[in-house]
N, C-alpha and C positions, 0 to 999 in steps of 0.2 A: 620235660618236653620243651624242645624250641620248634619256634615258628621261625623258618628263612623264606625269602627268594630265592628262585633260582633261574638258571637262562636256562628255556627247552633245550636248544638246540648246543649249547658249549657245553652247558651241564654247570657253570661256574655258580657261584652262589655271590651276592649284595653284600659286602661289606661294608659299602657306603657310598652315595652317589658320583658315579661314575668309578667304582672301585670293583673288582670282584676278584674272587679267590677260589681255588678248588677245594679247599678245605673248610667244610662244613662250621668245625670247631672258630673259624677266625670268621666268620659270616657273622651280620647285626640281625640279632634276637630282638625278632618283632612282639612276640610273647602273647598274640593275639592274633589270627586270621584277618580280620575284620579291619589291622591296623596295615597288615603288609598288602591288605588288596588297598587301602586309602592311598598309600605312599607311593604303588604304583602308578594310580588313579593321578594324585597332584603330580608328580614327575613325568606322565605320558609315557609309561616304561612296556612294552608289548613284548611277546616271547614269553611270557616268564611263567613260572607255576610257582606253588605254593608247598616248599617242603617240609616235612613235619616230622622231627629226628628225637627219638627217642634214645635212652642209655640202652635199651638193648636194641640193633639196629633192626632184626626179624618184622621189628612194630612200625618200623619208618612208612610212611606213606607220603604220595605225591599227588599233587591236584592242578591240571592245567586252568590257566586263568581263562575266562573266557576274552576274547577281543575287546577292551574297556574302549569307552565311548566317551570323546572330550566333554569335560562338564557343560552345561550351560548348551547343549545342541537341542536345536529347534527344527520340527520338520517346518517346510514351507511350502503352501500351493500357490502354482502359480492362475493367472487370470487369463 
């Protein structure tokens, strides 16, 4: 099983920042969910889902990222 990036809307997959490719196989295996939603998160990268490629393709699935939120955001009232 590999863990990619991918762009919603090109369809391209993360090769490596600021790199992508259509071919799944030449995409950086994040190898973990949890590591490709951080990398998007420290990088600021929106559009993207989370694709999930199996040896038999029937199994592939895909998951849109929700809108990440710059770290460190603080709501503010005003006075």
């Amino acid at each position: 099983m590999r863990i990619l990036l991918q762009h919603s809307r090109t369809q391209l997959y993360l090769r490596g920042l600021g790199d992508w490719t259509p071919d799944a196989n030449q995409a950086y295996d994040f190898g973990h969910s949890q590591r490709a939603i951080d990398f998007a998160r420290e990088h600021y990268l929106t559009g993207l889902q989370i694709a999930v490629k199996f040896i038999d393709p029937e199994f592939d699935e895909v998951f849109v990222l929700p809108p990440l939120e710059p770290p460190h955001s603080e709501s503010r009232t005003k006075t």
